[in-house]
KENUSE-53543 format. One line per 2 residues: number of its first residue (from 1); for each residue x, z, y of N, C-alpha, C. Coordinates in pm, 1 decimal. Layout:
NUM> X:Z:Y:X:Z:Y:X:Z:Y  ...
***
This chain:
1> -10018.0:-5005.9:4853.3:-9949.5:-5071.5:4743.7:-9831.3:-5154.4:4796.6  -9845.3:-5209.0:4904.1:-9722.2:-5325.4:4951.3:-9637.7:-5240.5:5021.8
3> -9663.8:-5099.3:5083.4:-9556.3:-5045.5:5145.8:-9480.0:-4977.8:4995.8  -9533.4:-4896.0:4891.5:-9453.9:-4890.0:4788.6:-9357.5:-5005.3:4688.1
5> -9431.3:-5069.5:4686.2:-9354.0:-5199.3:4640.0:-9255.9:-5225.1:4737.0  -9288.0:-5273.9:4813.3:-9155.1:-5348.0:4912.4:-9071.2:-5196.3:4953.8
7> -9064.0:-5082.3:4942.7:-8990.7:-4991.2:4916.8:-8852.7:-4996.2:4825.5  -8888.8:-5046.6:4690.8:-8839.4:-5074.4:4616.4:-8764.2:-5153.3:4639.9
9> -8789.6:-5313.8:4702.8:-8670.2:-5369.1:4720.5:-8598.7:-5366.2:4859.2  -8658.6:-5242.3:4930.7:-8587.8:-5221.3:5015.7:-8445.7:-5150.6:5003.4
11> -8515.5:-5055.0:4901.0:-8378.2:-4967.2:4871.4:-8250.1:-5008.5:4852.0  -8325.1:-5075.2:4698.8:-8236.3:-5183.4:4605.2:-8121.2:-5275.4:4727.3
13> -8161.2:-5336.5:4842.2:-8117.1:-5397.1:4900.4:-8017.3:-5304.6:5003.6  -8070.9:-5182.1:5050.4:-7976.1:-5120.3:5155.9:-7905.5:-5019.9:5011.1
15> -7912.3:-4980.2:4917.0:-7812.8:-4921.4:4821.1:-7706.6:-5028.3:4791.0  -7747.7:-5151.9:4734.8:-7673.0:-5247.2:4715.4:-7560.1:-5297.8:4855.1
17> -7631.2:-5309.1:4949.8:-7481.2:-5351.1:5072.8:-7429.4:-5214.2:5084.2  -7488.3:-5110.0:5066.0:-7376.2:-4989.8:5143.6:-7278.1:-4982.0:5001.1
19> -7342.5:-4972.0:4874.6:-7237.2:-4901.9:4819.6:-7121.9:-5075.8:4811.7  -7145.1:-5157.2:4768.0:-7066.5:-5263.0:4757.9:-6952.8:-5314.0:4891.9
21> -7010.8:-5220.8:5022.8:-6937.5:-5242.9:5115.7:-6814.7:-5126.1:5149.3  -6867.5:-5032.2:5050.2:-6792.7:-4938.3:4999.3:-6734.1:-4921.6:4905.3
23> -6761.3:-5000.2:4839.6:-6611.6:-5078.2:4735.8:-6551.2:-5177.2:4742.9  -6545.6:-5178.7:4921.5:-6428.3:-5319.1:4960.0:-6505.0:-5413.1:4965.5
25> -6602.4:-5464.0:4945.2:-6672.7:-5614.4:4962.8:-6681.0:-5621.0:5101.4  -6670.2:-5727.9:5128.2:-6746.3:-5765.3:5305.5:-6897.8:-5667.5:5289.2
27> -6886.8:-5667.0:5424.6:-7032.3:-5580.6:5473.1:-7153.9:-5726.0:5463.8  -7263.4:-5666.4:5435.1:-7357.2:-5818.2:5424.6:-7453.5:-5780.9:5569.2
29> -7401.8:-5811.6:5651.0:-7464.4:-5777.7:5782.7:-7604.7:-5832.3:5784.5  -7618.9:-5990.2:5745.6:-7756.0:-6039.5:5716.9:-7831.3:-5993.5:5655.9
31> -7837.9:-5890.3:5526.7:-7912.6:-5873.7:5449.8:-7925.7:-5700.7:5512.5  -7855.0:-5634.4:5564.4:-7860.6:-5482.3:5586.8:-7944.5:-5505.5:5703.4
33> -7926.7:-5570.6:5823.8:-8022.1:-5625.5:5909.9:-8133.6:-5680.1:5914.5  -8164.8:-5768.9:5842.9:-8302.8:-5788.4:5814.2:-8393.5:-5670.9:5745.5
35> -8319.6:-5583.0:5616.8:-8415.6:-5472.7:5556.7:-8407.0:-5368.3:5683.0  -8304.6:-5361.7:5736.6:-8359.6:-5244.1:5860.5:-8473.5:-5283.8:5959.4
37> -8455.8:-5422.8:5988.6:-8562.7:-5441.6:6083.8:-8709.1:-5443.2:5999.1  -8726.4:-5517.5:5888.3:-8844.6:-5527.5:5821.3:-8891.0:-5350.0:5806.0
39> -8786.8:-5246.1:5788.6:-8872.2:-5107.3:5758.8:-8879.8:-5099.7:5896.2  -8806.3:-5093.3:6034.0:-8868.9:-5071.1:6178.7:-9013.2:-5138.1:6217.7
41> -8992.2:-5260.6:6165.1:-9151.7:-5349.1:6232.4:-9245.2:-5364.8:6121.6  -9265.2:-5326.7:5980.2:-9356.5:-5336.5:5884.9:-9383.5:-5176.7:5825.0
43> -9247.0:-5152.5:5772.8:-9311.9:-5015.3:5669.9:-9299.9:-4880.7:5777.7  -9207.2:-4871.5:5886.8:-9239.8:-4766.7:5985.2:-9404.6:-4755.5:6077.0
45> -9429.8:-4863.1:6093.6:-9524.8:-4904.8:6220.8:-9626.3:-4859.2:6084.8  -9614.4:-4931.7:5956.6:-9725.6:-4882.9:5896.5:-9752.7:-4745.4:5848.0
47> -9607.9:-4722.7:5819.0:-9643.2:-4567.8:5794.8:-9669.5:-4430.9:5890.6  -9655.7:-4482.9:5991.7:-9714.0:-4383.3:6140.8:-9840.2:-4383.6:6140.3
49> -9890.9:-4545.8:6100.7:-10081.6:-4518.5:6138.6:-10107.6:-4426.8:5959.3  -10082.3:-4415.8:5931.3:-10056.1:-4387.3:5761.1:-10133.6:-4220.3:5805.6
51> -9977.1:-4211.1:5847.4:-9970.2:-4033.3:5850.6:-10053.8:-3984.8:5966.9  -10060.7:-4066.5:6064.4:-10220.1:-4042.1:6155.1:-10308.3:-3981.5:6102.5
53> -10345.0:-4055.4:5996.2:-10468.0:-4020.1:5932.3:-10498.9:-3883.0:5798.6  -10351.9:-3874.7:5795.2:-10332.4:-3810.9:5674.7:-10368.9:-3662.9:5741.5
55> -10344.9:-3641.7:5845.6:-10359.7:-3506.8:5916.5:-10505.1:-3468.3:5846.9  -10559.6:-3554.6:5896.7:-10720.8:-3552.9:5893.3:-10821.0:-3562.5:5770.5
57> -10762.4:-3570.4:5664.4:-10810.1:-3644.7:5536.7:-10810.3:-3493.9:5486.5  -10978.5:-3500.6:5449.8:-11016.3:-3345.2:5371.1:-10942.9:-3341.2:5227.4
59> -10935.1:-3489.1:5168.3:-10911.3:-3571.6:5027.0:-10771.4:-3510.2:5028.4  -10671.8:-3439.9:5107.0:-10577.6:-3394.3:5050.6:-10523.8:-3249.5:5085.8
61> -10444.9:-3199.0:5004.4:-10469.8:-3011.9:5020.0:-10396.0:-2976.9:5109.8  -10370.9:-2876.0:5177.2:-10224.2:-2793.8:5279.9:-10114.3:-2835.9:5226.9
63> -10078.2:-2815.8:5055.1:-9930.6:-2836.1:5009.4:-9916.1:-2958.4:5019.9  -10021.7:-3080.3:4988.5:-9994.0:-3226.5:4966.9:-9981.5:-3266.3:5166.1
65> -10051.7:-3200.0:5238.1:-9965.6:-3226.5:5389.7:-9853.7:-3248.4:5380.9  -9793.3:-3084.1:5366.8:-9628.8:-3014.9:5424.7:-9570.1:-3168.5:5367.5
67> -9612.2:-3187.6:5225.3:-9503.0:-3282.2:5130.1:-9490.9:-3444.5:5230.9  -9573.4:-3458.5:5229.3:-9648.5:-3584.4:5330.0:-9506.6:-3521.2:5471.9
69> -9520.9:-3444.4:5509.8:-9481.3:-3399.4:5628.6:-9307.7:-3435.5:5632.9  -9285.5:-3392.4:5487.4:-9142.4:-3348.7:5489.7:-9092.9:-3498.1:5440.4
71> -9151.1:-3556.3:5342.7:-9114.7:-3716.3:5358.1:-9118.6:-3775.4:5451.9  -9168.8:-3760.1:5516.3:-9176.4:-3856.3:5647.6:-9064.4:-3801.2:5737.4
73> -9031.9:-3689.4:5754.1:-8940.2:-3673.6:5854.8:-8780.7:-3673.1:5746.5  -8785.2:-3635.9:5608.5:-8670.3:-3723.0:5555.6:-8674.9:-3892.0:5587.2
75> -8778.4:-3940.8:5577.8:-8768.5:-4086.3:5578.4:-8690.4:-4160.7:5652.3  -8771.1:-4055.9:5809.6:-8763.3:-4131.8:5945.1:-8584.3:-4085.8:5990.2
77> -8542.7:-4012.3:5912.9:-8394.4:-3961.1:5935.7:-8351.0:-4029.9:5884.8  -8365.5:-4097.6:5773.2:-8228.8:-4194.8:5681.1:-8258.2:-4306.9:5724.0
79> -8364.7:-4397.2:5781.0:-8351.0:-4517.0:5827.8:-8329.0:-4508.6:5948.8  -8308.0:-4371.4:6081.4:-8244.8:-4376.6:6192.6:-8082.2:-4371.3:6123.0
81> -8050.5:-4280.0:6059.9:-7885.6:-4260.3:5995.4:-7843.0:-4383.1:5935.8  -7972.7:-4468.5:5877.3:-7866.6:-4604.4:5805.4:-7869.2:-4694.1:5892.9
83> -7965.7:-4699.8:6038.4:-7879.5:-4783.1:6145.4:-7796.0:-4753.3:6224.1  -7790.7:-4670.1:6232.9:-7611.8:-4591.0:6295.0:-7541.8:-4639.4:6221.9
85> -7530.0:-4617.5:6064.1:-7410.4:-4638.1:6014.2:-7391.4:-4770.3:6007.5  -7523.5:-4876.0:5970.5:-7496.0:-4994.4:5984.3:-7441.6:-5041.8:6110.0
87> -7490.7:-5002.1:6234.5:-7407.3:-5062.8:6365.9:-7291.7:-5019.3:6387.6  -7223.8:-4898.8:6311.2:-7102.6:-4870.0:6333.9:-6987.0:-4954.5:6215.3
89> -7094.3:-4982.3:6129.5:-7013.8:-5052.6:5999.3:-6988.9:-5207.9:6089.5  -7092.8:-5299.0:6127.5:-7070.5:-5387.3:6183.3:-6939.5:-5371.0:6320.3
91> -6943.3:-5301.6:6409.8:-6837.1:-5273.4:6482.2:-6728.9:-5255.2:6405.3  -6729.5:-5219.1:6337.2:-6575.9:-5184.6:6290.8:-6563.7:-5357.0:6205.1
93> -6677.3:-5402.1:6135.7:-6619.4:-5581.3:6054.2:-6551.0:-5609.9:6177.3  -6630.4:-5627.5:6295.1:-6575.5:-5702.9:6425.4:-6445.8:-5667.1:6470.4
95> -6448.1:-5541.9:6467.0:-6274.4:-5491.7:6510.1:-6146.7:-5508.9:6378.3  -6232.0:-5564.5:6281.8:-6116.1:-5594.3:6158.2:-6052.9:-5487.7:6076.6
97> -6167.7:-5348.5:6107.7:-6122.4:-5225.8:6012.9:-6118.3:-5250.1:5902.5  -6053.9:-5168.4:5821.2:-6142.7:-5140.5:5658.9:-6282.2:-5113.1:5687.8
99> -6372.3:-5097.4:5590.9:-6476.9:-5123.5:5545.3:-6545.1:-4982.6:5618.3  -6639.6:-4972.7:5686.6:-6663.5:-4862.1:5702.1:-6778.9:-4690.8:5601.2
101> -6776.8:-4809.5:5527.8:-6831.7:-4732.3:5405.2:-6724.0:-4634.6:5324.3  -6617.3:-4755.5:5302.7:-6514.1:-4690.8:5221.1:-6428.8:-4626.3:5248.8
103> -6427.6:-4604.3:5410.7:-6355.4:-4540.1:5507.1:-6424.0:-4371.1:5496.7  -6553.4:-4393.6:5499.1:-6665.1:-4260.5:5511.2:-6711.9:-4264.7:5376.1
105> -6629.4:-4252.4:5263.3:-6703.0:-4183.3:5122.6:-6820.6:-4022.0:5136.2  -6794.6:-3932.7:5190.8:-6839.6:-3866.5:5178.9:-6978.9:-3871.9:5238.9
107> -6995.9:-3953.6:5355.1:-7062.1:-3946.6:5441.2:-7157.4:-4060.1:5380.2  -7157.4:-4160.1:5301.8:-7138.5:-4267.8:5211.2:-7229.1:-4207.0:5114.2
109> -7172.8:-4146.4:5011.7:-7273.6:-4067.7:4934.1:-7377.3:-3954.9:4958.3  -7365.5:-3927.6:5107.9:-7502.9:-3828.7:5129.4:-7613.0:-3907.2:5191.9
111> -7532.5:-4025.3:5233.4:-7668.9:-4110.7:5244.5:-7748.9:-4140.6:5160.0  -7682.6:-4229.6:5077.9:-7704.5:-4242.2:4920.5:-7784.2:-4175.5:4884.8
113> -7726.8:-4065.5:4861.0:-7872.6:-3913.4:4796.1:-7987.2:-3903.8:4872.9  -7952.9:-3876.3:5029.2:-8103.7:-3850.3:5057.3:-8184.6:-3954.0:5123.6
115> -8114.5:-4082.9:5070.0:-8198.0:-4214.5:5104.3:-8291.5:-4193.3:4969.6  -8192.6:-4196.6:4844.9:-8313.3:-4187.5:4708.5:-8385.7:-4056.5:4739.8
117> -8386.3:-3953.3:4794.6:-8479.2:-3848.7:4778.6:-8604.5:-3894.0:4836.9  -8541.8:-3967.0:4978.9:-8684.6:-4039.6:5054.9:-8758.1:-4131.0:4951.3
119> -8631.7:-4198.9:4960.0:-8737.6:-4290.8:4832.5:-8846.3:-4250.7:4723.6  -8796.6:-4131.0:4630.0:-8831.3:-4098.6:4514.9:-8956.0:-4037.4:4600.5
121> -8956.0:-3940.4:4696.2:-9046.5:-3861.6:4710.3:-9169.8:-3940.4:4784.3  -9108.0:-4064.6:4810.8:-9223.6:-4146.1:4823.4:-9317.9:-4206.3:4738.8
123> -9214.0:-4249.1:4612.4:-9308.2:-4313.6:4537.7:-9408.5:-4209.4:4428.5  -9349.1:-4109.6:4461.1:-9408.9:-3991.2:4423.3:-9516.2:-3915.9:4455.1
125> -9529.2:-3950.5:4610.7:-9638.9:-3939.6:4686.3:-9763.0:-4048.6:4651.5  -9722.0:-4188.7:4603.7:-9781.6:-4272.1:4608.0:-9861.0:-4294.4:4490.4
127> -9825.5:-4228.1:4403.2:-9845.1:-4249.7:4237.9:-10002.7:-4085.0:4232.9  -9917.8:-3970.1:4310.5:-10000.7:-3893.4:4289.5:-10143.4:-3891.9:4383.7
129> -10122.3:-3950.7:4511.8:-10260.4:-3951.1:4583.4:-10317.5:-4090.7:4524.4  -10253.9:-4244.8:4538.2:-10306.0:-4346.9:4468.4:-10311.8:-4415.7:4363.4
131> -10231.8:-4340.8:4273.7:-10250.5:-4346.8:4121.3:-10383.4:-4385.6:4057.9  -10469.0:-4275.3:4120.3:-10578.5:-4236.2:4029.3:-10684.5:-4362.1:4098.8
133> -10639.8:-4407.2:4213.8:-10744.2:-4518.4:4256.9:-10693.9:-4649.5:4174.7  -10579.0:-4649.3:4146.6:-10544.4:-4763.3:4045.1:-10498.7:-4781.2:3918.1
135> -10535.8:-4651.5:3843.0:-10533.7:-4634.3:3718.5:-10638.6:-4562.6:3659.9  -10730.4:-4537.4:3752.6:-10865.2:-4467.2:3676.4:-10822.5:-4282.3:3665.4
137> -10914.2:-4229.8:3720.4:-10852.0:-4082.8:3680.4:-10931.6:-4018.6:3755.1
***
């Protein structure tokens, strides 16, 4: 429950500095930094012992694996890709570029997308295996 929840305002928080730093605002280095580190040392670390177990769990089928499988390695790609881009966005505040978001539109919006795909297909994951433990079913 707390890794889906705090998902949510994780997103909210790394959608909010990238796209706003991509429409010219200062980059919010404090706030893109702290949600990257909180998913490296809370929701990564937790979601490794997560998927440990998931191998092993009779409680879910071959297809609900792969899905399990393929979120996780979307996941673990967009929060390695949004600290690249964040340390390259910060290098460039320091060197006094334009914005490096708004510099990389394209590159900008495919994050975007398959940050929400991670996202969605997470909370999607979360609703259909623990739904039914917290809504009766």
């Amino acid at each position: 429950m707390f890794s889906a929840v705090s998902e949510i305002v994780v997103t909210g928080c790394v959608i909010y500095g990238v796209l706003s730093n991509a429409n010219g605002k200062p980059l919010m280095k404090k706030l893109l930094g702290a949600v990257f580190s909180f998913e490296l040392l809370v929701n990564i670390v937790y979601m490794a012992q997560r998927s440990a177990k998931a191998d092993t769990s009779a409680e879910l089928s071959k297809g609900m694996k792969i899905f399990f499988a393929l979120h996780g390695t979307l996941s673990l790609a967009m929060f390695i890709m949004g600290v690249v881009f964040f340390i390259l966005a910060v290098l460039d505040d320091k060197a006094g570029k334009e914005t490096f978001f708004q510099r990389h539109k394209g590159g900008t919006w495919a994050f975007v997308f398959f940050w929400m795909v991670s996202f969605v297909s997470g909370e999607v994951i979360f609703f259909m295996h623990y739904g039914k433990h917290l809504f009766g079913g």
